[in-house]
N, C-alpha and C positions, 0 to 999 in steps of 0.2 A: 642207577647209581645216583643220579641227580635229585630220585622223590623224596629219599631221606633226609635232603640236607634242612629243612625247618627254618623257624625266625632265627634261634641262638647261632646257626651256622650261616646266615646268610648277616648277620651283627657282625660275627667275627670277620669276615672274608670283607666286610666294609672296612672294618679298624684297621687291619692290616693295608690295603690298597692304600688308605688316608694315611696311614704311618710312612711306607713305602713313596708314594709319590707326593705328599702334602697338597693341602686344600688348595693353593693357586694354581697347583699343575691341574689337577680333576678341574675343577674349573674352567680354567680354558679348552679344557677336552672337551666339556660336554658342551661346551660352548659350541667349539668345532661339530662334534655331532650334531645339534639343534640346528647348524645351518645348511648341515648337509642331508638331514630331512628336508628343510624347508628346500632345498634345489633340487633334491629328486622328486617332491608333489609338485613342485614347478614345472617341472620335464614333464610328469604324466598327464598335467593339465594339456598344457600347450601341446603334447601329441595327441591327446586326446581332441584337441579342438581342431589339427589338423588332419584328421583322422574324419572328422565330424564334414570339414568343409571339402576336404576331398570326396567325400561321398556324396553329397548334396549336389556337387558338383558335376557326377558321372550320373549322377540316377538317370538323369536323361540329355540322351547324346545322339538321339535321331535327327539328323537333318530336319529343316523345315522341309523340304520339300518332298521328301519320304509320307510326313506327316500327311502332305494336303493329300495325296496322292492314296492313304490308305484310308482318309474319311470320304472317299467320292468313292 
């Protein structure tokens, strides 16, 4: 349904939206969208980094004293 729509149909479906809610309202939309990218790669950073340090963190969880005890 969607492959046919082409440049002239995707022109028109802009003019309309821009006639419909005027350049200040879009504006502050995509405003609204660009920051709400920008805080969900924020979110996936920082779980990703704690994702990162929780692992680092368990790799190894053998007591020392397990350790000496399996080198001798």
């Amino acid at each position: 349904m969607l492959n046919n729509i082409g440049l002239p149909g995707l022109l028109l479906i802009a003019v309309v939206v821009l006639v419909l809610f005027g350049r200040g309202k879009i504006s502050s939309l995509m405003g609204e969208v660009g920051k709400g990218i920008t805080a969900f790669k924020k979110g996936v950073s920082d779980s990703k980094e704690e994702l990162e340090d929780s692992t680092a963190a368990a790799r190894d969880v053998t007591p020392e004293d397990e350790k000496e005890k399996d080198k001798a």
